[in-house]
Backbone bond lengths (Angstrom), bond angles and torsions (degrees), N, CA, C in turn:
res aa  C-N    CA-C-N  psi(-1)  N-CA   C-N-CA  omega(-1)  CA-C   N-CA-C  phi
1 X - - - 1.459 - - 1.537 110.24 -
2 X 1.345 101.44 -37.58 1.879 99.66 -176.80 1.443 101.19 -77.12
3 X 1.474 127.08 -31.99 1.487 104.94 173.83 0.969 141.97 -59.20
4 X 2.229 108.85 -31.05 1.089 110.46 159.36 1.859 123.79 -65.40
5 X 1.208 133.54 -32.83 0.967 138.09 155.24 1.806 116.03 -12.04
6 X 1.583 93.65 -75.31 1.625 114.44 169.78 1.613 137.95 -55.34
7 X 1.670 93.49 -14.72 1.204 116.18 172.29 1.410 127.19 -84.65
8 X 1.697 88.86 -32.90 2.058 113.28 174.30 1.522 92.70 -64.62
9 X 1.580 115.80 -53.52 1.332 101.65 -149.03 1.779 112.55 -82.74
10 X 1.373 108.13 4.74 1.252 108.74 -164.79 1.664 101.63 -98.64
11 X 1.753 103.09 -32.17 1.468 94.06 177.83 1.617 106.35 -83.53
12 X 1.662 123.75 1.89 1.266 111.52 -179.63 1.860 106.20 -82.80
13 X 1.290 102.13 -31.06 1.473 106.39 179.90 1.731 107.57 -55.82
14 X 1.062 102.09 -38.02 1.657 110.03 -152.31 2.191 86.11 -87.33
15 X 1.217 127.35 -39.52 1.106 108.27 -179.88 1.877 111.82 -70.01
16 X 1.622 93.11 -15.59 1.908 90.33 -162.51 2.016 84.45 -83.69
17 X 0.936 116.13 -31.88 1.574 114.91 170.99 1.540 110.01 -41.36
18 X 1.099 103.38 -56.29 1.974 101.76 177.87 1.038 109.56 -76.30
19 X 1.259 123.84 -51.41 1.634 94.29 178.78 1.486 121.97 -43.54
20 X 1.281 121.74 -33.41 1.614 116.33 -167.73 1.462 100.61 -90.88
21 X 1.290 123.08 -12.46 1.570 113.78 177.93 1.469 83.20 -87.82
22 X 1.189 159.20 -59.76 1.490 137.47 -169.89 1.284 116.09 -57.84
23 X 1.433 116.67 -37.66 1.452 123.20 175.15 1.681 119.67 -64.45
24 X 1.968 101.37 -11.73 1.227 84.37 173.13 1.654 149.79 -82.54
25 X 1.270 124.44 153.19 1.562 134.36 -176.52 1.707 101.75 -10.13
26 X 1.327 116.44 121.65 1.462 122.75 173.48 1.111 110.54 -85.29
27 X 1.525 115.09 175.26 1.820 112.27 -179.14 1.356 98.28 -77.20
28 X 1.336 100.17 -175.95 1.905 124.09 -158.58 1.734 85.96 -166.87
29 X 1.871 72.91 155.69 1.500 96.67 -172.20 1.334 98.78 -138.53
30 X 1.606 122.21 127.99 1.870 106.14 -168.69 1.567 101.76 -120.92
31 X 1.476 135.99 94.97 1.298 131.82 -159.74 1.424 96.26 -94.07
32 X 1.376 112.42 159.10 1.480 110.33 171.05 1.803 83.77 -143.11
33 X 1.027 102.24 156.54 1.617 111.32 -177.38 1.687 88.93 -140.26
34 X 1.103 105.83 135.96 1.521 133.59 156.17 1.517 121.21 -134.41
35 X 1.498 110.19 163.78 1.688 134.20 179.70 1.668 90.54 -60.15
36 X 1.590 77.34 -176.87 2.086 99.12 175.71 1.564 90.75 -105.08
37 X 1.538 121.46 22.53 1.419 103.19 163.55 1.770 102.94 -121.04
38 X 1.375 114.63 16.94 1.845 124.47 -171.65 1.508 113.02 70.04
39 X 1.888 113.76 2.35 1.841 102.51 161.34 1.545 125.61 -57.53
40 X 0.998 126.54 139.92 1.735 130.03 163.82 1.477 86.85 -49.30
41 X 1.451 116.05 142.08 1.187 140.85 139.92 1.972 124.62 -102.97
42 X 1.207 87.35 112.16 2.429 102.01 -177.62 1.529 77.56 -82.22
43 X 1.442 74.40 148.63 1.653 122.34 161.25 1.553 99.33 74.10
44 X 1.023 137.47 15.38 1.744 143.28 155.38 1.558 103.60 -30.38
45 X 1.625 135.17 111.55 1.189 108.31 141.65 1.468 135.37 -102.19
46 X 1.477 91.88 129.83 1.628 94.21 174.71 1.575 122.72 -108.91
47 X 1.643 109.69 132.42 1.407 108.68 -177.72 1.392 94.82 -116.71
48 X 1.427 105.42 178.22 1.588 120.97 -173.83 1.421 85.40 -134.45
49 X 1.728 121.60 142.43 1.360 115.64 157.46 1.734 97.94 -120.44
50 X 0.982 119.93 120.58 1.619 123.69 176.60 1.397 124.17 -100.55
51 X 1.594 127.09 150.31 1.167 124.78 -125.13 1.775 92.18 -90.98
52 X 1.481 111.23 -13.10 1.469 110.92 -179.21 1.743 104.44 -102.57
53 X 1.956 98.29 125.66 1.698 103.32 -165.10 1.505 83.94 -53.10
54 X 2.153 85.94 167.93 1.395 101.28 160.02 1.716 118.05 -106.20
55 X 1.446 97.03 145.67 1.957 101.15 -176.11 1.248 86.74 -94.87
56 X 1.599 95.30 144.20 1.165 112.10 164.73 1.827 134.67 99.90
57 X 0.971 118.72 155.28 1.647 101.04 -176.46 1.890 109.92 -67.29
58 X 1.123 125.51 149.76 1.643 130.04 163.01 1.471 128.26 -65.10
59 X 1.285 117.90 92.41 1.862 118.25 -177.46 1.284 95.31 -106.96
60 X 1.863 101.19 134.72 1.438 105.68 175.27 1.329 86.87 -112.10
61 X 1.644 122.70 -175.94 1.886 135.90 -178.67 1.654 94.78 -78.40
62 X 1.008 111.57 -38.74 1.296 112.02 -135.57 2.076 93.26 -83.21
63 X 1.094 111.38 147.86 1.910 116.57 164.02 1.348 111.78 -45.05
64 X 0.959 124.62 137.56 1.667 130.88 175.28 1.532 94.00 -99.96
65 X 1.890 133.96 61.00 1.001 120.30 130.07 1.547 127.46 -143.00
66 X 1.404 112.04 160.25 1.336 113.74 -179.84 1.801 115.75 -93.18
67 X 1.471 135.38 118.58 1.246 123.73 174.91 1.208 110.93 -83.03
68 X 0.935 105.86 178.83 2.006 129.65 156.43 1.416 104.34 -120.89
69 X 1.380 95.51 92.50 1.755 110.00 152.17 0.907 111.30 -138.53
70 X 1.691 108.71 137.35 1.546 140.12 173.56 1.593 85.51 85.09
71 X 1.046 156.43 60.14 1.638 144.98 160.75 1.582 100.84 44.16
72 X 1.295 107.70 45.27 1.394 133.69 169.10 1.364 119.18 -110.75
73 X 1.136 135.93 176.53 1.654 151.86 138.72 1.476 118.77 -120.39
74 X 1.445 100.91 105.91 1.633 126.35 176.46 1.549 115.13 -101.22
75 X 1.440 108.53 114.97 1.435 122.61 -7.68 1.301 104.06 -90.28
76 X 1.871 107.26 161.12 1.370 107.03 176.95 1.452 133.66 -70.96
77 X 1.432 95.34 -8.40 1.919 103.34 159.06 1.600 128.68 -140.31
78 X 1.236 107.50 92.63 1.819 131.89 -163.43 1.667 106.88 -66.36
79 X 1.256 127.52 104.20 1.886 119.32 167.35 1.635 106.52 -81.91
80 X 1.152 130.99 105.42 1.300 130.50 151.75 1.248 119.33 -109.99
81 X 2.143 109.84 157.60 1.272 117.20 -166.88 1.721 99.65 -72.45
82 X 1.471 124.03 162.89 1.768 126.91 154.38 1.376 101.87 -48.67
83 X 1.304 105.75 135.22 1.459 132.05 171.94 1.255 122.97 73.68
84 X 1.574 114.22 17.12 1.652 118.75 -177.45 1.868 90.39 -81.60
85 X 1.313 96.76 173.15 1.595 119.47 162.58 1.487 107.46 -118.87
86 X 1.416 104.88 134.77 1.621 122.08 -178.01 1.323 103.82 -86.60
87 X 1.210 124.23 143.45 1.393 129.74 175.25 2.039 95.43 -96.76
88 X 1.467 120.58 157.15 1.823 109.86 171.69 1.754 87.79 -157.55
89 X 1.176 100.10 79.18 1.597 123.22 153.23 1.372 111.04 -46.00
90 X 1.682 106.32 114.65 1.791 91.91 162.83 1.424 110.91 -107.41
91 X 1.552 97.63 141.71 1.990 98.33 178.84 1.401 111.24 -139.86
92 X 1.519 93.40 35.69 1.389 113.78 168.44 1.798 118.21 -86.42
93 X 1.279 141.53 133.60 1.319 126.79 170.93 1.510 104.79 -38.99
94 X 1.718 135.58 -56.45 1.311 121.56 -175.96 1.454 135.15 -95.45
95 X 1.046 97.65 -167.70 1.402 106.38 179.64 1.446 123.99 -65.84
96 X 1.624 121.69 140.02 1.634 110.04 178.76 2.010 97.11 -134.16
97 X 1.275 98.40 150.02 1.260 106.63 157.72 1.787 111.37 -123.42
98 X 1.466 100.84 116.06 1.236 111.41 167.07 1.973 144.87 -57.08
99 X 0.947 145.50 115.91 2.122 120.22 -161.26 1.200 71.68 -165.50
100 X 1.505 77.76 161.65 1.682 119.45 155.72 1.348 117.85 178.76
101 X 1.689 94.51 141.33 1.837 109.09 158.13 0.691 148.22 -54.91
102 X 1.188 131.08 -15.05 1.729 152.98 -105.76 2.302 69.12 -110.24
103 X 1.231 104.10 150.62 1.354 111.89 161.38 1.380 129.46 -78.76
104 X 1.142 124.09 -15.65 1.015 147.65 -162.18 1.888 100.44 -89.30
105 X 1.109 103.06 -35.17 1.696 100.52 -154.41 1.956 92.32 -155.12
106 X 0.915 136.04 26.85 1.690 139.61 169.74 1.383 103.39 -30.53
107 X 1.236 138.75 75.82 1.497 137.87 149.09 1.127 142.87 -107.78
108 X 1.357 147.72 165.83 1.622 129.35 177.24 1.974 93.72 -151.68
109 X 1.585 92.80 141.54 1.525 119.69 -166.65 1.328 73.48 -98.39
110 X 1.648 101.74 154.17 1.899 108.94 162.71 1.701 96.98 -109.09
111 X 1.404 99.20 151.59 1.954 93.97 179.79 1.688 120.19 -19.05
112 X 1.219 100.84 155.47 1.454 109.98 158.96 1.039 106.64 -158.51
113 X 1.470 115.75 171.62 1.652 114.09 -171.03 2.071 111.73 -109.73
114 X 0.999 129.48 -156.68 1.439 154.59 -173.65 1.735 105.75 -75.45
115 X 1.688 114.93 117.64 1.221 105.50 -175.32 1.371 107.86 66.06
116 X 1.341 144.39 38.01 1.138 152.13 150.59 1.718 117.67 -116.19
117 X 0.925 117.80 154.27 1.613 126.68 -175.27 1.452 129.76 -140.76
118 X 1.333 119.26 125.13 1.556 120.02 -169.29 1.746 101.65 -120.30
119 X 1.107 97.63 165.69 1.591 119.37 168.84 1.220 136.07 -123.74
120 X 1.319 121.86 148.18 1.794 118.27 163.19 1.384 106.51 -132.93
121 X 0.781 119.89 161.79 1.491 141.95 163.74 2.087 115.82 -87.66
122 X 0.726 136.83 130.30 1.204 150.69 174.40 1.711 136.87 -106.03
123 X 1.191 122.12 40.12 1.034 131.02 -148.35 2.040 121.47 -69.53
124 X 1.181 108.48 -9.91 1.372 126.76 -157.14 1.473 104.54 -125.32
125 X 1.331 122.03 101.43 1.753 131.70 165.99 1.774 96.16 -25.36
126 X 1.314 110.22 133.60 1.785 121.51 147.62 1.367 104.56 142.40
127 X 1.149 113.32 -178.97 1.452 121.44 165.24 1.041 127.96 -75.41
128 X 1.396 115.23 132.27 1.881 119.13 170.10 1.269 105.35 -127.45
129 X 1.602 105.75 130.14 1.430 113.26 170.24 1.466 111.32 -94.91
130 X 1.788 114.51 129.44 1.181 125.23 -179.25 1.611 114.88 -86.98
131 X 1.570 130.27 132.38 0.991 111.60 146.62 1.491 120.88 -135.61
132 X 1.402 125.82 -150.82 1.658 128.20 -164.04 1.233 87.82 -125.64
133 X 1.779 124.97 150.57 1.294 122.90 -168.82 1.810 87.96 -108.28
134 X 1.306 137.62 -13.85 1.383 157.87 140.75 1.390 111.94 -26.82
135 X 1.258 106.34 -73.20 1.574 119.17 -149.64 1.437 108.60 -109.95
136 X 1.133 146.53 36.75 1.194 144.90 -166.26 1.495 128.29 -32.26
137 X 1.655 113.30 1.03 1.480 130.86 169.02 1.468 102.97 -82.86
138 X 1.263 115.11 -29.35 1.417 112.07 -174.14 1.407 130.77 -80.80
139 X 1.678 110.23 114.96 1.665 111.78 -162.39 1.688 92.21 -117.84
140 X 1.281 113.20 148.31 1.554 133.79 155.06 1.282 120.02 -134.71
141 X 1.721 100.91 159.42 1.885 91.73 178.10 1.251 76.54 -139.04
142 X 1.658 105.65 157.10 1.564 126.49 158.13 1.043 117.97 -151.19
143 X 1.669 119.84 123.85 0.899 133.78 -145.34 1.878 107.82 -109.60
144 X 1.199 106.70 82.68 1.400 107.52 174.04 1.731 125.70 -58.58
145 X 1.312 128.53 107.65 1.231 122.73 -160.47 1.482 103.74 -120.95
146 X 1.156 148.49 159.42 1.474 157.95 -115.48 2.055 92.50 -154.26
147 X 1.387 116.26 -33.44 1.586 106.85 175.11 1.114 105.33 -95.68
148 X 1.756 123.53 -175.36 1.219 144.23 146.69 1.415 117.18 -76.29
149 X 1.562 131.58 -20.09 0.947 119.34 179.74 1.643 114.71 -110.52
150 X 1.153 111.73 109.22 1.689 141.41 -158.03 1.422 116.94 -169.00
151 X 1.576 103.18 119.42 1.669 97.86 143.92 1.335 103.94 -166.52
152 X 1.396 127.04 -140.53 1.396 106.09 -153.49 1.835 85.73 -143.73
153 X 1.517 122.22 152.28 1.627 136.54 174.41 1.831 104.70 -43.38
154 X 1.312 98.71 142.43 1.462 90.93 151.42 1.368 115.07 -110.26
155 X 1.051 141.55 -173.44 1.398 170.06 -165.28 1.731 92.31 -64.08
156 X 0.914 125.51 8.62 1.788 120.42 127.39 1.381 133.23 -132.17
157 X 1.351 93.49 19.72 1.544 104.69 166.37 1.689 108.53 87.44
158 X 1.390 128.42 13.33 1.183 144.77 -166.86 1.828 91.71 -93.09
159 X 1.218 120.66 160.55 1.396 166.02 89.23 1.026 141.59 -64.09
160 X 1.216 125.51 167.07 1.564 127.88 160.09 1.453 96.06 -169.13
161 X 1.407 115.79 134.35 1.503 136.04 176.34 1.154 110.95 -119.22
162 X 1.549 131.61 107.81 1.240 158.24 178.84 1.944 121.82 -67.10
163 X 1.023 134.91 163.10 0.900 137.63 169.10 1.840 121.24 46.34
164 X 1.493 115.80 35.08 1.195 117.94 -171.52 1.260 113.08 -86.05
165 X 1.610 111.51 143.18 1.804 125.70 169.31 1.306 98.62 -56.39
166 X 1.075 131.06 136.30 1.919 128.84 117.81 1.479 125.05 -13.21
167 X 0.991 92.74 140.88 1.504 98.79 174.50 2.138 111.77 108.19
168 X 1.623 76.58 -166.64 1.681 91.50 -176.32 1.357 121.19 -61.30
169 X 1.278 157.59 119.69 1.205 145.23 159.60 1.300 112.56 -140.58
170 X 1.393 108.90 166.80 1.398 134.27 174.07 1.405 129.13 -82.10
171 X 1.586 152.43 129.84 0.935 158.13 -92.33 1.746 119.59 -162.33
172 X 1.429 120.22 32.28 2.054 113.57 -150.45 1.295 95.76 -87.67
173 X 1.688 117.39 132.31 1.334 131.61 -167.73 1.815 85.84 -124.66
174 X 1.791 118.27 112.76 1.065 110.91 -168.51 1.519 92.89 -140.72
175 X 1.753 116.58 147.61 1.380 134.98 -153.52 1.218 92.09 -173.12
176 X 1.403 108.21 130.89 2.342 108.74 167.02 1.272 111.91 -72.39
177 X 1.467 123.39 -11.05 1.535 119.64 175.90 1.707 105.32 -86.09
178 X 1.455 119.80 -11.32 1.373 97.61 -170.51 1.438 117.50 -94.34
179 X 1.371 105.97 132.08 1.768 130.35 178.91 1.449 104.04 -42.06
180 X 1.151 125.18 73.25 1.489 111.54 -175.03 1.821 96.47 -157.82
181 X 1.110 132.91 179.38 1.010 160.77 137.50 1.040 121.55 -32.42
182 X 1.627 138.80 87.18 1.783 149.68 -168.67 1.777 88.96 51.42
183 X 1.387 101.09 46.38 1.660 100.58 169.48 1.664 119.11 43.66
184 X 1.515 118.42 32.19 1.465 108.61 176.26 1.468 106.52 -142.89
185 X 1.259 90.17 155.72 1.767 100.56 -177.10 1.536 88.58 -91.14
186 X 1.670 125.62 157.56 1.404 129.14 139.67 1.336 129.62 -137.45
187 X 1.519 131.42 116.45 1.139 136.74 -150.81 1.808 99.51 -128.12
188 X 1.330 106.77 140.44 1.875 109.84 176.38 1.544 84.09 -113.23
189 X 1.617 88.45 146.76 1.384 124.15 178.17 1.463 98.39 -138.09
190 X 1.060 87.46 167.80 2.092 104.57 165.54 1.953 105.16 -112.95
191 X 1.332 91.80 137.49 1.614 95.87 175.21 1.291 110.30 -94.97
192 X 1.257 136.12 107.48 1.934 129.27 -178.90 1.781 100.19 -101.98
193 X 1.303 109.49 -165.80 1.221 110.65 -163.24 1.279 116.41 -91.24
194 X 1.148 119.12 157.69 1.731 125.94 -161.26 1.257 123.75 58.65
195 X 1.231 130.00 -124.53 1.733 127.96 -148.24 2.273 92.49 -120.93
196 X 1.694 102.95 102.98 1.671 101.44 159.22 1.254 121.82 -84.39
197 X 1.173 135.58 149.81 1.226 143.94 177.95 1.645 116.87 -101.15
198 X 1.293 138.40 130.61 1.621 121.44 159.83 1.312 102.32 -132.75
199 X 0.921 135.69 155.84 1.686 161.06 95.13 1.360 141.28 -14.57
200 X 1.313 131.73 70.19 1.837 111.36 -166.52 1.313 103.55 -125.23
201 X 1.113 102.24 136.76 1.461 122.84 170.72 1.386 105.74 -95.90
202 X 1.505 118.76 150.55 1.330 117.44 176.32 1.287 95.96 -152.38
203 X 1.738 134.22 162.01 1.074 140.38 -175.09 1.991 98.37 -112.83
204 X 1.429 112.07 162.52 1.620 111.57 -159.63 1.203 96.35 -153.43
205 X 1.675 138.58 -173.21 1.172 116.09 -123.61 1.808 67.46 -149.12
């Protein structure tokens, strides 16, 4: 009887063993993007597309919406998955009308007022530039992206992309100031195990 006992507990050890080797820490990717003069550049987005599809729908942490505060757009650069709907809260005292050209997403909001809220739908990977048919100071970007692994520099130009496959993948470092082609750099790397590091310089307008 005690052997079987010893037998439970030995295959319980050995299953609680895999779970934590599956549970363990995935690779990472730590981008830092800077100017052609070595400043951090905020609001950089960087995605990874990797060579193994992704299952499943795309959830990022962050709210899928952009406000209007202060005759602003908060924040002024939004990453959402293909096919989400944007929420565009106004909590401005006035009125805003929402549009854009952008090919990707061609729509136009008709006014609304303060403490009111509209939507779009986004169905098509790329950039769309937002503006106010009101306020003509007012610029947004949102960056519709096709992976899970995306987000955008902070205030030293850092990233970090969590939970990455191995292997071959692709690399788009995208900003409306950068001198490039639909404004993005794209570079392939290989992802290996534990924590990669990159460096990119990009030139801006």
């Amino acid at each position: 009887m005690e052997s079987r006992h010893l037998i439970s507990f030995a295959l319980g050890v050995v299953a609680l063993w895999a779970v934590c080797v599956q549970a363990a820490p995935a690779n990472t990717l730590r981008v830092q993007v800077v100017d052609e003069r070595g400043a951090p550049m905020r609001d950089v987005v960087v995605e990874l597309d990797a060579s193994t599809p992704t299952a499943g729908p795309i959830h990022f942490p962050w709210r899928l919406a952009m406000a209007q505060k202060n005759l602003q757009f908060a924040p002024g650069t939004l990453v959402v998955p293909k096919g989400s709907t944007v929420a565009f809260p106004n909590l401005d005292q006035v009125r805003h009308s929402i549009y854009s050209f952008s090919k990707p997403a061609k729509f136009s909001i008709d006014l609304y007022g303060r403490d009111q809220t509209r939507s779009q739908s986004f169905p098509i990977a790329g950039s769309v530039a937002i503006g106010c048919n009101i306020h003509d100071q007012m610029r947004g970007y949102i960056r519709v992206v096709d992976t899970p692994y995306a987000g955008k520099t902070d205030g030293n130009g850092i990233v970090t992309l969590t939970g990455l496959p191995a292997g071959a993948a692709k690399l788009t470092v995208w900003h409306p100031a950068v001198r490039a082609p639909k404004n993005e750099i794209v570079q392939a790397l290989a992802i290996g195990p534990g924590s990669t590091s990159r460096k990119i310089a990009i030139r801006v307008r």
